[in-house]
C-alpha positions in Angstrom: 36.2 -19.4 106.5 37.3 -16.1 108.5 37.5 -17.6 112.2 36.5 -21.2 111.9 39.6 -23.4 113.2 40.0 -26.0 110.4 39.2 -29.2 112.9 36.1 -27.4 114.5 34.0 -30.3 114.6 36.1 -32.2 117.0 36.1 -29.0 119.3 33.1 -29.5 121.5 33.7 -27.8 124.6 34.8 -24.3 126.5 38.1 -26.6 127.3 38.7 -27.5 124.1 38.0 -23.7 122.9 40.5 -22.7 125.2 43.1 -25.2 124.1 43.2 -23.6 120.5 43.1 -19.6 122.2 40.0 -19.3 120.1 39.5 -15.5 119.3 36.6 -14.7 117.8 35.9 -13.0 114.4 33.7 -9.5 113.8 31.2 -9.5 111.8 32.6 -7.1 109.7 35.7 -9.6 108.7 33.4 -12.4 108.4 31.5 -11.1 105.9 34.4 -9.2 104.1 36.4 -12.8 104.3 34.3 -14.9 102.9 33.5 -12.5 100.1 37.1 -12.0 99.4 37.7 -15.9 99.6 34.4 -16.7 97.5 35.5 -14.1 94.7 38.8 -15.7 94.3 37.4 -18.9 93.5 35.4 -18.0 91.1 31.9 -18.8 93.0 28.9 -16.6 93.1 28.6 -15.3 96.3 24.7 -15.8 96.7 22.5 -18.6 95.1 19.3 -18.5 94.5 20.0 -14.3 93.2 19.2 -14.0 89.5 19.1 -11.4 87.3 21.8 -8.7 89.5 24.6 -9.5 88.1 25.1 -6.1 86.2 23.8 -4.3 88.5 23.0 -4.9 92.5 25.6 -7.5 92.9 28.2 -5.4 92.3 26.7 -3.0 94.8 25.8 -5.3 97.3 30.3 -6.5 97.0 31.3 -3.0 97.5 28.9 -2.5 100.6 30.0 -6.3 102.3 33.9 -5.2 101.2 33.2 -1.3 102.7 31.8 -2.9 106.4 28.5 -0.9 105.1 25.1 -1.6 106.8 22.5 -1.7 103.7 18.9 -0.1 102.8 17.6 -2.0 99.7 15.0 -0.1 97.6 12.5 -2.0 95.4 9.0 -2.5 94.6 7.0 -6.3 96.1 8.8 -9.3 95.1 12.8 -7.9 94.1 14.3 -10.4 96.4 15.6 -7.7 99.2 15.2 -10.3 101.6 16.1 -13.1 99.9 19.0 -11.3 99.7 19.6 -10.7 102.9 19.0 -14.0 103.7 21.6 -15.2 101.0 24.1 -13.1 102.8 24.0 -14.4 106.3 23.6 -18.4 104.7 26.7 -17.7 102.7 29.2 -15.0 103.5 28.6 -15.5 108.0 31.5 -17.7 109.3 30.4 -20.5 111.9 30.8 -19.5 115.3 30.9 -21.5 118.6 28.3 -20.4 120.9 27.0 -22.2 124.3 25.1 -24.9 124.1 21.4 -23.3 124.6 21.8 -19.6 124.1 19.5 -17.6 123.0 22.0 -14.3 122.5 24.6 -16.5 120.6 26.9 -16.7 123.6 30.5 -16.8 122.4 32.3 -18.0 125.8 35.9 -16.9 125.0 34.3 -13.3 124.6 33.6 -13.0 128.5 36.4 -11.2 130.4 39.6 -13.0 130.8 39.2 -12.3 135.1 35.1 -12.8 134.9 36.1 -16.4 133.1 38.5 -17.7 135.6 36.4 -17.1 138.2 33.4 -19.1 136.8 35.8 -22.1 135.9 36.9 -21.8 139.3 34.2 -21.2 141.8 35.6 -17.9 142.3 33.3 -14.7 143.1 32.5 -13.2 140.0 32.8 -9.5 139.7 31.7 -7.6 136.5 34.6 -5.0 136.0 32.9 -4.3 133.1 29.3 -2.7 132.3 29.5 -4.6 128.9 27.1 -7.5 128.2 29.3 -10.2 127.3 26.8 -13.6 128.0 23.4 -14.0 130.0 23.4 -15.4 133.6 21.9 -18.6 132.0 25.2 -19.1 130.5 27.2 -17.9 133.0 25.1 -20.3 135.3 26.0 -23.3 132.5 29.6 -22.4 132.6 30.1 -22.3 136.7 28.0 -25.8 136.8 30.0 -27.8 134.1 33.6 -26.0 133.9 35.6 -27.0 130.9 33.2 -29.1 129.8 30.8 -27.0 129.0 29.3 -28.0 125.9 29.0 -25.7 122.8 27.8 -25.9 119.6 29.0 -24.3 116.2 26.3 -22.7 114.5 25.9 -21.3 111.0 25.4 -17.5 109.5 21.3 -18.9 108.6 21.3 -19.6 112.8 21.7 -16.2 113.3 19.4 -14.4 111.0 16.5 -12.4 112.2 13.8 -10.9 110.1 11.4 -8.2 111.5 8.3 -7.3 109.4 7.9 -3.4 110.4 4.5 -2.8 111.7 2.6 -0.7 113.8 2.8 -3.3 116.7 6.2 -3.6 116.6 7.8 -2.2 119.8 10.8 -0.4 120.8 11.1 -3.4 123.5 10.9 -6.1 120.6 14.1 -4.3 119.2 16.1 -4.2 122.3 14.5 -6.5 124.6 12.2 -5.8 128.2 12.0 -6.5 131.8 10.2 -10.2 131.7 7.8 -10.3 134.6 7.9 -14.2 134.4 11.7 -14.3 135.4 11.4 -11.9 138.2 8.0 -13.9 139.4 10.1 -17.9 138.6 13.6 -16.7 140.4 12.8 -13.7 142.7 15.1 -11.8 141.0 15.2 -7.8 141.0 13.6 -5.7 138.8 16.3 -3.9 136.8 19.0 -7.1 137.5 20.1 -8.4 133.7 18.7 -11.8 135.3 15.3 -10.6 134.5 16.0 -9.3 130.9 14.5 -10.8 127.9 16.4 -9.8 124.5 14.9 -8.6 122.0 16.0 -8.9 118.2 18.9 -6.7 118.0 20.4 -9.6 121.0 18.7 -12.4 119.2 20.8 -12.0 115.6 24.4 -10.9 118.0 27.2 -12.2 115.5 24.9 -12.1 112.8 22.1 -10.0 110.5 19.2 -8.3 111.1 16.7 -7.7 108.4 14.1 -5.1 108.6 11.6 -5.1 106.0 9.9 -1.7 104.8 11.9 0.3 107.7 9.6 3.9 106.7 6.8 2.0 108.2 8.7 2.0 111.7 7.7 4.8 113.4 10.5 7.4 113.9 10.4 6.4 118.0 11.8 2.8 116.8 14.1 4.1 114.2 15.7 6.1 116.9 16.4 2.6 118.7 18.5 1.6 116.0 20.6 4.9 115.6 23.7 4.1 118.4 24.2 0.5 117.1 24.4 1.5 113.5 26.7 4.5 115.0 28.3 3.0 118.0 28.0 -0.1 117.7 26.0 -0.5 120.9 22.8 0.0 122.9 21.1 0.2 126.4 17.8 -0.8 126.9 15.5 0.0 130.2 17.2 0.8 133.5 19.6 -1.7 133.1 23.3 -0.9 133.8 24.4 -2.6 131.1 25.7 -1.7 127.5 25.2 -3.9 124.7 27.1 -4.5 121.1 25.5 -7.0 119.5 28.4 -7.2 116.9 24.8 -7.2 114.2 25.0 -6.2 111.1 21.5 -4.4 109.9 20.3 -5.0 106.4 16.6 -2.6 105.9 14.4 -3.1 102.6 12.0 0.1 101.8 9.5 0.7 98.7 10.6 3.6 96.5 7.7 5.5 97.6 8.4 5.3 101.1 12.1 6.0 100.5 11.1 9.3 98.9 8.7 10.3 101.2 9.9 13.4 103.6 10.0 11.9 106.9 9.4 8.3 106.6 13.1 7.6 107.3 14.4 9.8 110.1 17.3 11.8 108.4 19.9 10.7 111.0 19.1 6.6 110.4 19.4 8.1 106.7 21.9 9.2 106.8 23.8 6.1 108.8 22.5 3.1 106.6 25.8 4.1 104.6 24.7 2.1 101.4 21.4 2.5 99.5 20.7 0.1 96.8 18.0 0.0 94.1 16.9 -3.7 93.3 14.5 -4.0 90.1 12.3 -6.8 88.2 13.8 -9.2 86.0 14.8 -7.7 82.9 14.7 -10.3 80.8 12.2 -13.1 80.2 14.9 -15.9 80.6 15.6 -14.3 84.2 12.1 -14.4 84.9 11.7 -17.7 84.0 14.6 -18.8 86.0 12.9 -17.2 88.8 9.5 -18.8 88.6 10.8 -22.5 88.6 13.4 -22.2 91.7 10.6 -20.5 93.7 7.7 -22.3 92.6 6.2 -25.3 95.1 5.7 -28.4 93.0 3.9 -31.1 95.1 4.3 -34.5 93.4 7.6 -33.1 91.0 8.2 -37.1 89.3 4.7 -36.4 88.0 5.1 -32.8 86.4 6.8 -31.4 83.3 7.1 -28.3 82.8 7.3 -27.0 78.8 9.0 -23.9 77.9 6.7 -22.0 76.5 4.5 -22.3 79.2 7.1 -21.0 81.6 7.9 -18.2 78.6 4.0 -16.9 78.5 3.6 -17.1 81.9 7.0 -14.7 82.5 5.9 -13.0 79.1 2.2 -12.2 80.9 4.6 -10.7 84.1 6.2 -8.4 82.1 2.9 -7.1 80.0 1.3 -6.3 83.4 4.6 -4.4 84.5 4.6 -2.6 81.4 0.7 -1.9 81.0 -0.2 1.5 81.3 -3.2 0.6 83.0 -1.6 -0.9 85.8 -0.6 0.9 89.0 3.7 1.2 88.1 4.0 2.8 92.0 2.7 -0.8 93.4 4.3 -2.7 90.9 4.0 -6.1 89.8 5.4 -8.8 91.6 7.8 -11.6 90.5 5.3 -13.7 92.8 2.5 -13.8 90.8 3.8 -15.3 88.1 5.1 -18.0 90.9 1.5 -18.4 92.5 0.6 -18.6 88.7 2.5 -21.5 88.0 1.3 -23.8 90.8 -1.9 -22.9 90.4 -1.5 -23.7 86.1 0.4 -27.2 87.4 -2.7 -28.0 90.1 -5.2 -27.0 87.2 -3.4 -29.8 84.5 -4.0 -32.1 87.4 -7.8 -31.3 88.8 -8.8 -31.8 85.1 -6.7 -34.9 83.7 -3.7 -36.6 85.7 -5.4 -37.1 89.2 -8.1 -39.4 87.3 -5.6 -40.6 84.4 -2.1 -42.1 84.8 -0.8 -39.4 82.8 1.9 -36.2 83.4 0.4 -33.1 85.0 1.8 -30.6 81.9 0.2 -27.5 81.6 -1.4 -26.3 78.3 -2.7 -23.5 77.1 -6.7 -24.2 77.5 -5.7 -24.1 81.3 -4.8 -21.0 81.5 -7.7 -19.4 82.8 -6.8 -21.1 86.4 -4.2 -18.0 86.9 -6.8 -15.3 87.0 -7.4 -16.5 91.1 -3.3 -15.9 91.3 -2.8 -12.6 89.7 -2.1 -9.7 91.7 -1.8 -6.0 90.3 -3.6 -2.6 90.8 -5.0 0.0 88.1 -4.4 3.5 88.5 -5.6 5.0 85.1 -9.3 3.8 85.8 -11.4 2.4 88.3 -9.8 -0.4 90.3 -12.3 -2.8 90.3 -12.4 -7.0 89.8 -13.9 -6.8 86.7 -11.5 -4.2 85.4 -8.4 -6.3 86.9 -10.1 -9.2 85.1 -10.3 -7.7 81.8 -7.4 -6.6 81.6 -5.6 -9.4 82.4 -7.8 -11.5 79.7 -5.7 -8.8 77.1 -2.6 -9.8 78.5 -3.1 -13.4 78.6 -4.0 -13.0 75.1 -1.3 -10.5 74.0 1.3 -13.1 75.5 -0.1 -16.4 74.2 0.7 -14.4 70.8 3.1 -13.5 71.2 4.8 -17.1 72.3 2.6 -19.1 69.5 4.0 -17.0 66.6 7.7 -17.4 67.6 6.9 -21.5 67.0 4.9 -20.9 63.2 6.2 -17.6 62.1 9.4 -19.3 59.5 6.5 -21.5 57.8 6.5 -21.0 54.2 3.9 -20.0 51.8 3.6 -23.6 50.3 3.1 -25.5 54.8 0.4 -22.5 55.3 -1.5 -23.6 52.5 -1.3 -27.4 52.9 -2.6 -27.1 56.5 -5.3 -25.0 55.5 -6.5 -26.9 52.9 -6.5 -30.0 55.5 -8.8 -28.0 57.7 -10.7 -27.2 54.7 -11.4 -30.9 54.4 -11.4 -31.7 58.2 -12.8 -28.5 59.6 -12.1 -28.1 63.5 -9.8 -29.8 65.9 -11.1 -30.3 69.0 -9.1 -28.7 72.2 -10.3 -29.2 75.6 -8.7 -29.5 79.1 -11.0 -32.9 79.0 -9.1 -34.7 76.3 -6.0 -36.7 76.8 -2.8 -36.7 74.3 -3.5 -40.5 74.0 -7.1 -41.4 72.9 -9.8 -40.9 75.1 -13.1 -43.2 75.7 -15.8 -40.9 74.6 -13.3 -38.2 72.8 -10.6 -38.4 70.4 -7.3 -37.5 71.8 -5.3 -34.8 70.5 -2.8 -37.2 68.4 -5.6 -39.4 67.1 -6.7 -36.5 65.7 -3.3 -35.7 64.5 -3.4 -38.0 62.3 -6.3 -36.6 60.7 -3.7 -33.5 59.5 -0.7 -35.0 58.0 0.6 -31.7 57.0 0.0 -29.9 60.6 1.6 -33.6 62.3 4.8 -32.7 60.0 4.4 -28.6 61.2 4.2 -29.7 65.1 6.5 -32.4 65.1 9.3 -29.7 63.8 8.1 -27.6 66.7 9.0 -30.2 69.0 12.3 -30.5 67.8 12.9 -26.8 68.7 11.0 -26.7 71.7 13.2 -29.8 73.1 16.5 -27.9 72.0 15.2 -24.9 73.9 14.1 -27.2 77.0 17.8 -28.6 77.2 19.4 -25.2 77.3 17.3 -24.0 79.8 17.5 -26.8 81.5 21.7 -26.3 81.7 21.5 -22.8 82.4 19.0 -24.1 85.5 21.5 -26.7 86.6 24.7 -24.1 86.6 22.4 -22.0 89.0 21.7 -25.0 91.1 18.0 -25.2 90.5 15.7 -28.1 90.5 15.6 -29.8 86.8 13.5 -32.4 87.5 10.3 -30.9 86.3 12.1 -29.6 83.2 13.7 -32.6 81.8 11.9 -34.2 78.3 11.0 -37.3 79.4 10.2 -40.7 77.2 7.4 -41.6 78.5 5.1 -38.8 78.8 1.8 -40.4 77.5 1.4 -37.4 74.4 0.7 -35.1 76.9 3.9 -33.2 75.8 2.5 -33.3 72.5 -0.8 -32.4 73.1 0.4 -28.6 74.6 2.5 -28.3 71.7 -0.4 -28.3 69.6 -2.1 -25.9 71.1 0.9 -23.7 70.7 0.9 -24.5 67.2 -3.1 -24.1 66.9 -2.7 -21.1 68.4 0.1 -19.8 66.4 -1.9 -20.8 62.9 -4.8 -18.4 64.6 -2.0 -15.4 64.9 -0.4 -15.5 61.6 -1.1 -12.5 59.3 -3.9 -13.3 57.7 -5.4 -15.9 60.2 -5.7 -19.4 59.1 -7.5 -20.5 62.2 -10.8 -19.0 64.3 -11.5 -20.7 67.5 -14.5 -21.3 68.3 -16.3 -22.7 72.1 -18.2 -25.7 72.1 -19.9 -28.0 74.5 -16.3 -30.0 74.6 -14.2 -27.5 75.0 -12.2 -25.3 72.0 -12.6 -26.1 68.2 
């Protein structure tokens, strides 16, 4: 990496830094490096980004390669910070910095004269109105010499995220007078020793993410306008310049970015690259997305089946494209993440925290999601029970749509031999009460499989598919370094597997043109 001696783990102190002539990197090259040496490999440059390959990746290289700062555009839940984020974890060099700074102290970037004479009790004389470490480390360096200890610390150390809102202050950007130095040490009003940094110091030789900059008013934007210019800023009445060496990474809605005024034209005009992010545009991405960001307490005792995963990501994209549904706002990749855990936690309130059985969620769960689904309306009134109905069409549209794709190669001569075993049998019995395995009071869904030889022959050929299309996912997962463990078929899963497949299938048989289910509510649950 761009500035990180290859033995730096055995170099531990100022001495040692001075041994090697240690010259520290920019940002700029740090981030340009590691791109360049990450490209040649052959390795993504940031994990945990799907979908952008087409699009904002690309973008995002020829910003990093152009030493650009960036404005990302995008609706609730694109990722702009997780990109950011990504950036500084991946594409920052390590960086020695003194053991207990706050501003990322590099010690070898202090004045060669200034140095000397804090490694030799000498009087130190700032030739310079440059900020180039605080007295607290000028303090450590005078007390302990050489040996000052310091510590390498990553890109991810040096990260700062500001959510822009109305309380946030000029002085939280570029730091204040702190009344509890000057009342601790005596010190004087406007000497650096009673300056407190504020964010632009805090992420020095790294990244500073602002989220939604139009909703910083233009008196704070102006703050930011001779770093992203010059490179520097002064704060107060101090005599003292700082370059934080900070590269600044801003996110803004496409409303805001629009909107005359909400970014000053000069801050603008300076964030030199402006990229659009969007939503997933493909189920599979969206999919993808909803596992690696989804909290799964308890993972040995979860499965996750694909087509739960595809109606939930298929219900995300019906809401998005729902003309009832405010497009401006958008709909977040997020709800169809809250979704999920809220689906998993249903599967085990009703059946695996008082059975020793899988939590797998089926299809007469999904009702839990309604308390994790977030849109707006604009074409009529936006009200609960609007939101609520609307999402019942969705949910419905989508659990069609998913079923069919499981029942809709079945010939003429399978439709009729199932139907003529409901005929005789009448009703399966569906509830979120009912095991795979038998119950005590109810029959469990395979007992009752057995009942309907010719829909046992139908399902079990859906669960070959359905296990073909849980191994590719689950290698596409692995190659993108995300969590399998919930996505592996497992042997022993207690029918429970089964038991949502049929409902896929049940559901399917209810879809096909002309209908050769109805489903009707009971006491029990679905029939």
């Amino acid at each position: 990496m761009p500035g990180v001696p290859e033995d730096f783990k055995h170099i531990k102190t100022l001495g040692d830094l001075l041994k090697l002539n240690y010259k520290h990197v920019k940002i700029e090259e740090q981030l340009r490096g590691n791109l360049i040496l990450k490209l040649k490999k052959g390795e993504f440059p940031y994990p945990g980004i799907i979908g952008y390959d087409e699009d904002v990746i690309p973008a995002i290289n020829r910003a990093i390669l152009s030493g650009h700062d960036i404005l990302l555009i995008g609706q609730i839940g694109q990722a702009k910070t997780k990109i950011a984020e990504s950036i500084a974890r991946n594409l920052l060099s390590m960086i020695p910095v003194i053991r207990g700074s706050v501003t990322n102290d590099i010690p070898t970037s202090i004045p060669e004269a200034e140095l000397l004479a804090l490694v030799t009790d000498g009087e130190l004389m700032h030739l310079s109105p440059d900020f180039s470490v605080s007295k607290e480390c000028e303090d450590a360096i005078r007390d302990n010499k050489l040996d000052t200890r310091i510590d390498w610390i990553e890109g991810a150390d040096r990260y700062r995220y500001i959510l822009a809102t109305p309380d946030i202050s000029v002085k939280d950007l570029v730091g204040q007078i702190d009344a509890i130095k000057i009342a601790k040490r005596g010190v004087e009003l406007y000497s650096i020793e009673s300056y407190s940094p504020g964010q632009l110091l805090q992420a020095r030789h790294g990244i500073l993410c602002i989220d939604e900059l139009p909703v910083l008013d233009p008196r704070k934007q102006v703050a930011l306008l001779s770093v992203l210019q010059e490179g520097k800023f002064t704060t107060g009445s101090y005599p003292i310049v700082f370059r934080p060496d900070t590269k600044i990474i801003t996110t803004a809605n496409p409303i805001d970015y629009t909107h005359s005024g909400k970014i000053i034209e000069p801050l603008f005009d300076r964030l030199r690259s402006h990229i659009d992010t969007h939503y997933p545009k493909t189920i599979n991405d969206e999919m993808l997305i909803i596992v690696q960001e989804a909290r799964i307490e308890s993972r040995s005792q979860v499965f996750l089946p694909i087509f739960i995963l595809k109606t939930l990501a298929k219900v995300t994209h019906l809401a998005r494209e729902h003309h009832d549904v405010n497009h401006d706002k958008g709909v977040s990749v997020r709800m169809a993440v809250h979704s999920l855990e809220t689906w998993i936690a249903e599967a085990e309130r009703t059946r695996s925290i008082l059975n020793p059985v899988h939590s797998i969620p089926r299809f007469c769960d999904i009702d839990s999601i309604y308390q994790s689904s977030k849109f707006e309306l604009s074409e009529m009134e936006d009200s609960r029970e609007n939101r609520r109905t609307i999402l019942k069409s969705i949910i419905e549209n989508a659990i069609k749509d998913v079923s069919l794709g499981y029942v809709q190669r079945l010939s003429e001569e399978q439709i009729k031999r199932v139907g003529n075993e409901f005929a005789k049998n009448k009703q399966f019995l569906v509830s979120q009460l009912i095991l795979g395995n038998k119950n005590d009071n109810l029959k469990g869904y395979q007992s009752q499989l057995a009942m309907f030889p010719a829909l046992k022959q139908l399902v079990n050929e859906a669960l070959h598919t359905m296990r073909e299309e849980q191994q590719r996912f689950v290698e596409v997962a692995t190659s993108l370094g995300i969590r399998h463990d919930c996505l592996s078929v497992q042997p022993h899963l207690n029918g429970e597997f089964t038991a949502s497949a049929i409902e896929v299938i049940l559901e399917g048989l209810r879809w096909i043109d002309p209908p050769l289910l109805s489903k009707k509510e009971n006491a029990y649950g679905t029939a």
